[in-house]
BAFI-3210 file (N, C-alpha, C; in Angstrom, 3 decimals, decimal comma, padded with zeros to 6 digits):
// residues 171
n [1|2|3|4|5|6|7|8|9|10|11|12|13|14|15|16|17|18|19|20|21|22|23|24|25|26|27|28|29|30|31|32|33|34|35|36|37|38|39|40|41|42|43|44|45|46|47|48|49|50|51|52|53|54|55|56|57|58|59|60|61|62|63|64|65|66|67|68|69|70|71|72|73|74|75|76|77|78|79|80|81|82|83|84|85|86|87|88|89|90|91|92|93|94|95|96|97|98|99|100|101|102|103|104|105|106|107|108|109|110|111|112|113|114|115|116|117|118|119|120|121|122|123|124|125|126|127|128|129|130|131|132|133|134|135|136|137|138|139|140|141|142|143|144|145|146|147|148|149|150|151|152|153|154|155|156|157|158|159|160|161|162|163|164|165|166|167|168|169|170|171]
n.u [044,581|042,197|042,208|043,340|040,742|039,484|040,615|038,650|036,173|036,389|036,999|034,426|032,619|033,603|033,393|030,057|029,444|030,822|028,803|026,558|027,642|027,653|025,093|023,922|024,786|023,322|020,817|020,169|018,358|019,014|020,296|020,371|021,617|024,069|025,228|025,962|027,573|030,320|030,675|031,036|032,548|035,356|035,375|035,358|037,983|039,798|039,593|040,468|042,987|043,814|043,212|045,118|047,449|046,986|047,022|050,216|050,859|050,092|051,745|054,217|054,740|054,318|056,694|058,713|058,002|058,675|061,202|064,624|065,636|068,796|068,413|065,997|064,662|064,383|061,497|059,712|057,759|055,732|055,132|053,728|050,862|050,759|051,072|048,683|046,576|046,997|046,100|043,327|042,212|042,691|041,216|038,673|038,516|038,516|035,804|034,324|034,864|033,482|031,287|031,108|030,959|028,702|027,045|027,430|026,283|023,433|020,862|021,103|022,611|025,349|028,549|029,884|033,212|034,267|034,384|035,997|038,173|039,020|039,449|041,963|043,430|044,035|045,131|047,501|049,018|049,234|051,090|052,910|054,270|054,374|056,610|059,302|059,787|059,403|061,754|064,397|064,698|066,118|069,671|068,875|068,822|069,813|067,786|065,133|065,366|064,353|062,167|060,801|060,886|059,077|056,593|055,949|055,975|053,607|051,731|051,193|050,970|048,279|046,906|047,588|045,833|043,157|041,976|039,575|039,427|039,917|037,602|036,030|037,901|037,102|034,993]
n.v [-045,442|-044,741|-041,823|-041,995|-042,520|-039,960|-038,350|-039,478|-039,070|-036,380|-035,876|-036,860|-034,889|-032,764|-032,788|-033,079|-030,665|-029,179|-029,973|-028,645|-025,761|-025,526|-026,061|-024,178|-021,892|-022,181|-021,698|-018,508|-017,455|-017,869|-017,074|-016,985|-019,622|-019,514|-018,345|-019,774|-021,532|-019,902|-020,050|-023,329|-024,316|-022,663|-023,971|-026,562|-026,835|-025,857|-027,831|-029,835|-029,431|-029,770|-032,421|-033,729|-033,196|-034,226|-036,776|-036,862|-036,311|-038,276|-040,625|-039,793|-040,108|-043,023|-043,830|-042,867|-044,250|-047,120|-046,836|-048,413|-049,472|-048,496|-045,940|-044,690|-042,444|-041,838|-041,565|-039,578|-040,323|-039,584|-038,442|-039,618|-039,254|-036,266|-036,054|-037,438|-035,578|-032,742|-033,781|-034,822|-031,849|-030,515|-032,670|-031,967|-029,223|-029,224|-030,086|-028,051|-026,335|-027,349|-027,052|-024,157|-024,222|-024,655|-022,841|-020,233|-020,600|-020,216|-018,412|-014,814|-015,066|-014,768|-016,349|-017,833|-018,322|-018,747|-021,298|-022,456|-020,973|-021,610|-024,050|-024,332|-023,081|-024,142|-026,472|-024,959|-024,510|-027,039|-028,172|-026,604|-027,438|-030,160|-029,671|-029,367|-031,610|-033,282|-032,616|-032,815|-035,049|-037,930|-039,313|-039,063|-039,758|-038,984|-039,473|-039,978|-037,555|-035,770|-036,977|-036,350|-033,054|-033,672|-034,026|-031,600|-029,563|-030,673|-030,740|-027,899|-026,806|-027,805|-026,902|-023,944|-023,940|-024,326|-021,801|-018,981|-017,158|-018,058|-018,810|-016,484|-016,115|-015,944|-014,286]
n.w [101,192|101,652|101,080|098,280|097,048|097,850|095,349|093,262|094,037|094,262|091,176|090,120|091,334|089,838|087,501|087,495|088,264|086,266|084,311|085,265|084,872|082,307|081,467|082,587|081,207|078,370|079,722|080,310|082,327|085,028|087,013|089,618|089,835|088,353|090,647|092,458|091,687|091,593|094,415|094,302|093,023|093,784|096,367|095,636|094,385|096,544|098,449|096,196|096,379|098,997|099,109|097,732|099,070|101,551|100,122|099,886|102,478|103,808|102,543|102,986|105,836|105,364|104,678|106,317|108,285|107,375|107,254|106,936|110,051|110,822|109,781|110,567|112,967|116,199|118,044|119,812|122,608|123,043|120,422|118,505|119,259|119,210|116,417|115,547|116,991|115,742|113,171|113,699|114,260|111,879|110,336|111,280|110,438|107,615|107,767|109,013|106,884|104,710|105,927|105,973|103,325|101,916|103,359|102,355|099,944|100,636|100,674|101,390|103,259|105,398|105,385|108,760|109,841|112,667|113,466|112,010|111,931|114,679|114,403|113,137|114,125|116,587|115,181|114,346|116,769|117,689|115,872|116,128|118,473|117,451|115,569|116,559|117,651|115,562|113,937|115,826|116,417|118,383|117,074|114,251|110,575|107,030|105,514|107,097|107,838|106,162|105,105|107,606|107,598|105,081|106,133|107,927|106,025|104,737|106,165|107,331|104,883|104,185|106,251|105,606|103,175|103,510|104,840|105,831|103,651|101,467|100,235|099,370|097,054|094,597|093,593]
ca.u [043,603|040,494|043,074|043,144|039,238|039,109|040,572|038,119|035,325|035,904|036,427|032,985|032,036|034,451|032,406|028,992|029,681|031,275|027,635|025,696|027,841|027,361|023,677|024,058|025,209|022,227|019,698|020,614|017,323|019,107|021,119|021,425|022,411|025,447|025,487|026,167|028,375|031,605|031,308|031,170|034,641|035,869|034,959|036,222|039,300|040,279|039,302|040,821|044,411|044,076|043,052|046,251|048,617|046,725|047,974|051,275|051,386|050,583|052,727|055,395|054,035|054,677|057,880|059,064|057,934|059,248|062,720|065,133|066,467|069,786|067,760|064,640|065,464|063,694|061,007|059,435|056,986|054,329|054,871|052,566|049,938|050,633|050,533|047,448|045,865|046,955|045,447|041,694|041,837|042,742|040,339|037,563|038,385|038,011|034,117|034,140|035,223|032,555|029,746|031,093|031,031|026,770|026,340|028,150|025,345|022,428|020,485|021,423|023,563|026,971|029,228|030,785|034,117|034,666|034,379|036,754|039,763|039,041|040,111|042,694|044,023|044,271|046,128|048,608|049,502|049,591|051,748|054,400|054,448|054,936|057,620|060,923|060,075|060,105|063,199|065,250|064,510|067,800|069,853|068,267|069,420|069,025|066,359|064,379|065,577|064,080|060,735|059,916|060,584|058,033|055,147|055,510|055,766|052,265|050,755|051,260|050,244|046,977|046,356|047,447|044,848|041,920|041,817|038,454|039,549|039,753|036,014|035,533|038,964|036,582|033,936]
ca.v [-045,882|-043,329|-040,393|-041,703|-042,023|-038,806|-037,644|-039,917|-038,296|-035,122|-035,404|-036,851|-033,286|-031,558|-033,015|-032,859|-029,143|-028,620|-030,205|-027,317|-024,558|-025,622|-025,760|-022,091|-020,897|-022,483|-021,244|-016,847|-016,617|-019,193|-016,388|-017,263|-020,415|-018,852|-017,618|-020,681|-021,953|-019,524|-020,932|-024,307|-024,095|-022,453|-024,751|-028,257|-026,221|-026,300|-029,383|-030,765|-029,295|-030,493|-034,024|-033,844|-032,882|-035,731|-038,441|-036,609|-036,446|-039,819|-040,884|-039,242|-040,761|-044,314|-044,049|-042,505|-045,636|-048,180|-046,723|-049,634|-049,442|-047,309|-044,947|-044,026|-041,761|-041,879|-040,263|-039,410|-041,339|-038,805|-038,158|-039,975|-038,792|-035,305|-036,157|-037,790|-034,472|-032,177|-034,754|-034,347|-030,788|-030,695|-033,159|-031,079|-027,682|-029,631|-030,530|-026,780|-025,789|-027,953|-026,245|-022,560|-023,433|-025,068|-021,731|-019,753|-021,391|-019,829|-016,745|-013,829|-015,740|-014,577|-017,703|-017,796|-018,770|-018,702|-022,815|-023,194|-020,435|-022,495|-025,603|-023,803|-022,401|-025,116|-027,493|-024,747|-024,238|-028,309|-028,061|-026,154|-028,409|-031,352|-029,335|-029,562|-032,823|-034,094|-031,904|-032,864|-036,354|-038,258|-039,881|-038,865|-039,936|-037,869|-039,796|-039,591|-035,994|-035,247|-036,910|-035,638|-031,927|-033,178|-034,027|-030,778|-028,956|-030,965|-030,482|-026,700|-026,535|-028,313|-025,349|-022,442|-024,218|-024,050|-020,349|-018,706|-016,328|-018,847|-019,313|-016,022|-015,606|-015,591|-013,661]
ca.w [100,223|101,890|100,326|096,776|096,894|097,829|094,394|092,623|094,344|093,695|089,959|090,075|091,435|089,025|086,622|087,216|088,601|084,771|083,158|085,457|084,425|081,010|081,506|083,149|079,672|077,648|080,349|080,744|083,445|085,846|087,308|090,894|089,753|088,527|091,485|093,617|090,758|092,186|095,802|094,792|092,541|094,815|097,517|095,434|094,214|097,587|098,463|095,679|096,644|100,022|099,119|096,857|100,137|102,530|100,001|099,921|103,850|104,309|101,418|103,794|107,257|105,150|104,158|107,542|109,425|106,508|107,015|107,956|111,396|110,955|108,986|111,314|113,775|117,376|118,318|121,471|122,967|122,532|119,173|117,430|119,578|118,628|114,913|115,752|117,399|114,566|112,025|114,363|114,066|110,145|109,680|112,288|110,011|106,546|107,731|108,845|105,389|103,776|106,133|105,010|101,316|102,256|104,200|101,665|098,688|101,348|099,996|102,286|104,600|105,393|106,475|109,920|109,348|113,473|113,674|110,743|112,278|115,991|114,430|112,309|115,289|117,063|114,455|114,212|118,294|117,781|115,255|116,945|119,219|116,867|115,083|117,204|118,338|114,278|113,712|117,075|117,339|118,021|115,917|112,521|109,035|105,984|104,895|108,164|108,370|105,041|105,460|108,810|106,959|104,164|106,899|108,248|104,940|104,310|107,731|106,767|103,439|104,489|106,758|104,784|102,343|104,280|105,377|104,979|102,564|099,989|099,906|098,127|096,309|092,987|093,672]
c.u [042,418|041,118|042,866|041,450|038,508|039,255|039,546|036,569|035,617|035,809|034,995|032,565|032,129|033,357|031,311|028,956|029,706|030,189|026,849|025,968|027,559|025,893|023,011|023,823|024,614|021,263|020,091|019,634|018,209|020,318|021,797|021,489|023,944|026,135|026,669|027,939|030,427|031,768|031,764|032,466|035,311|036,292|036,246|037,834|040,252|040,379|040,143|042,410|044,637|044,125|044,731|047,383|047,898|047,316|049,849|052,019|051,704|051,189|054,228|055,792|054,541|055,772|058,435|058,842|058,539|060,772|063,400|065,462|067,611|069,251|066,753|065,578|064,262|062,794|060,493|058,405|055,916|053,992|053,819|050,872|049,567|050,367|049,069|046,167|045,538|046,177|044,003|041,543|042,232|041,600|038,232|037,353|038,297|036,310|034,114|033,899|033,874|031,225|029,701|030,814|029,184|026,381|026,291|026,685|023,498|022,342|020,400|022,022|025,105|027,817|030,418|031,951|035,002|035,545|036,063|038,512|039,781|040,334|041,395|044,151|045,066|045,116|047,356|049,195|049,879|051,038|053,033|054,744|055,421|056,660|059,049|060,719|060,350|061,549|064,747|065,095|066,158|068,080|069,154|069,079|068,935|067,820|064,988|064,381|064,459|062,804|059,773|059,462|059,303|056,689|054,991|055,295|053,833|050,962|050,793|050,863|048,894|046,468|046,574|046,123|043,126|041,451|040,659|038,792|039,844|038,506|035,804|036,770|038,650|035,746|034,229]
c.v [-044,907|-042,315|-041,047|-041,804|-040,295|-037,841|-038,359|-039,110|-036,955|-034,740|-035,733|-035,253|-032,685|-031,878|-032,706|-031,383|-028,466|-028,860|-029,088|-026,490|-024,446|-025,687|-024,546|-021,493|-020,924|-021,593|-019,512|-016,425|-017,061|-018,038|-016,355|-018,426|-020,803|-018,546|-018,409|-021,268|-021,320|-020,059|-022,660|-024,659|-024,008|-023,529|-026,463|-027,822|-026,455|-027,613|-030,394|-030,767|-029,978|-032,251|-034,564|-033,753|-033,680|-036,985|-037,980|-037,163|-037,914|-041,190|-040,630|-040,306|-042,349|-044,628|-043,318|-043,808|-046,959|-048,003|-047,755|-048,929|-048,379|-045,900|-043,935|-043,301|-041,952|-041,438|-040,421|-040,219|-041,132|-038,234|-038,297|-039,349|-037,405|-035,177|-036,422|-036,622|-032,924|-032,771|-034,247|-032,532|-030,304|-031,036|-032,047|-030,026|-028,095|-029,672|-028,838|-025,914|-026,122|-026,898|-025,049|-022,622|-024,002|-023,915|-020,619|-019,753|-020,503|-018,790|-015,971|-014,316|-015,310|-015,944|-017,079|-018,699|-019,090|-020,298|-023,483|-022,576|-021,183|-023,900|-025,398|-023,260|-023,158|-026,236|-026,770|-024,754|-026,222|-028,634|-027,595|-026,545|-029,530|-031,141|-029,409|-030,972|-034,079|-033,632|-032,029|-034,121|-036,757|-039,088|-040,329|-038,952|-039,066|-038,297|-039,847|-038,198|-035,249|-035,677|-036,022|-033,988|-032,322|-033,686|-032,738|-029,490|-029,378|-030,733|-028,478|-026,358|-026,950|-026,811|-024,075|-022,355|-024,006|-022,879|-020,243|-017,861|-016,761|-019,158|-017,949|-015,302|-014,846|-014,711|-012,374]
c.w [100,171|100,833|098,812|096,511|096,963|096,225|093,616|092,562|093,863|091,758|089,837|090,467|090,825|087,897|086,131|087,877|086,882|084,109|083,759|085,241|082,929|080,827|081,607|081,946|078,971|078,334|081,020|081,961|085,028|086,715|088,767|090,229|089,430|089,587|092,472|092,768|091,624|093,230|095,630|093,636|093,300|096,204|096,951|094,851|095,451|098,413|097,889|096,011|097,920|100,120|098,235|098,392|101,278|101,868|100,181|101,630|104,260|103,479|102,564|104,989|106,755|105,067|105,039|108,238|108,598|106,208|107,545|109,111|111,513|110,502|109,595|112,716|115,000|117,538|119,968|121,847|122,793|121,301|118,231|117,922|119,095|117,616|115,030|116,128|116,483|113,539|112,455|114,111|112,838|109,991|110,343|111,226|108,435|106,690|107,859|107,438|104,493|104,552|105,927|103,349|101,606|102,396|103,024|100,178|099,548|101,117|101,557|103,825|104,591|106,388|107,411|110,184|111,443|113,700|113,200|111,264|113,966|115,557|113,780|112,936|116,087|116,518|114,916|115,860|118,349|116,762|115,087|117,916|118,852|116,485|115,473|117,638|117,242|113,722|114,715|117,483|117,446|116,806|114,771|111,353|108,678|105,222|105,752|108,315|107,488|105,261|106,514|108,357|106,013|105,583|107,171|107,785|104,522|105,017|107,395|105,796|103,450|105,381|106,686|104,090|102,636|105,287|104,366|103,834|101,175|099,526|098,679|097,578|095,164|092,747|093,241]
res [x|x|x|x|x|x|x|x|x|x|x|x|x|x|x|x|x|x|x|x|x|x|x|x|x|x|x|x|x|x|x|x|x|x|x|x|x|x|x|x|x|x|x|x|x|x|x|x|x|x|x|x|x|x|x|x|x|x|x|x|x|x|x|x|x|x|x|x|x|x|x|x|x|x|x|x|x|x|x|x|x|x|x|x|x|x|x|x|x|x|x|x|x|x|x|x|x|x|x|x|x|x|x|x|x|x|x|x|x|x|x|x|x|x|x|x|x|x|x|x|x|x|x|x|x|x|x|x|x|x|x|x|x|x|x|x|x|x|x|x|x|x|x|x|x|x|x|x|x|x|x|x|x|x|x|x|x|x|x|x|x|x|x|x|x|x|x|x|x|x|x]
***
């Protein structure tokens, strides 16, 4: 339910982001305001793809645990914990993300993207972890087989997504 709020929220941003660039274009002096304008596209662009692949994931995550009985395949005992630890350091390097695109908006500030490849880092070394233990559980159906692949297609695509080098793609 938090995940589809999240897209609601951001069109609100997309929005009133789209009435200041359009204000930009009336007002030609307003020039750093232009300025800020690329990071913070940039910024909900990303944002907005990721909030799109959290409802996906846990779109996934639901319909993995709502499999009947012959269908779900085992998992380990520590599994969920691991999902759980990847999820904290996703969610850790999303706030990161948000304080590079703030820093990013700061006259003569260069943002330190250290925080953001820590937590980035860290999902993924969790993440190869998780990986053989959603791919090798026992007795897996193809419909358990197939979900567990889309979590970790989504758990991946969430942290390709949030590399600093998407902050100034536009610039």
């Amino acid at each position: 339910m938090r995940a589809r709020g999240l897209t609601g929220e951001i069109q609100r941003v997309e929005d009133t982001l789209g009435e200041a660039e359009d204000s930009l274009r009336l007002r030609p002096r307003a020039l750093r305001s232009a300025c800020t304008a690329v990071p913070l596209r940039n910024g909900l662009e990303t944002l907005d793809h990721a909030a799109v692949t959290i409802r996906g994931l846990t779109r996934s995550i639901t319909d993995d645990v709502r499999l009947p009985e012959g269908d779900a395949a085992v998992l380990a005992e520590d599994t969920p914990d691991m999902l759980a630890e990847v999820l904290r350091q996703l969610a850790a390097a999303v706030r990161a993300y948000g304080g590079l695109i703030r820093a990013d908006l700061a006259v003569g500030r260069v943002p330190d993207g250290g925080e953001l490849e820590r937590h980035l880092a860290e999902a993924r070394q969790q993440q190869d972890r998780l990986a053989p233990v959603l791919r090798h559980a026992t007795d897996i159906g193809p419909a358990s087989w197939l979900l567990r692949r889309e979590i970790l297609v989504h758990l991946d695509r969430l942290t390709n997504e949030l590399q600093v080098e998407h902050l100034g793609r536009a610039r």
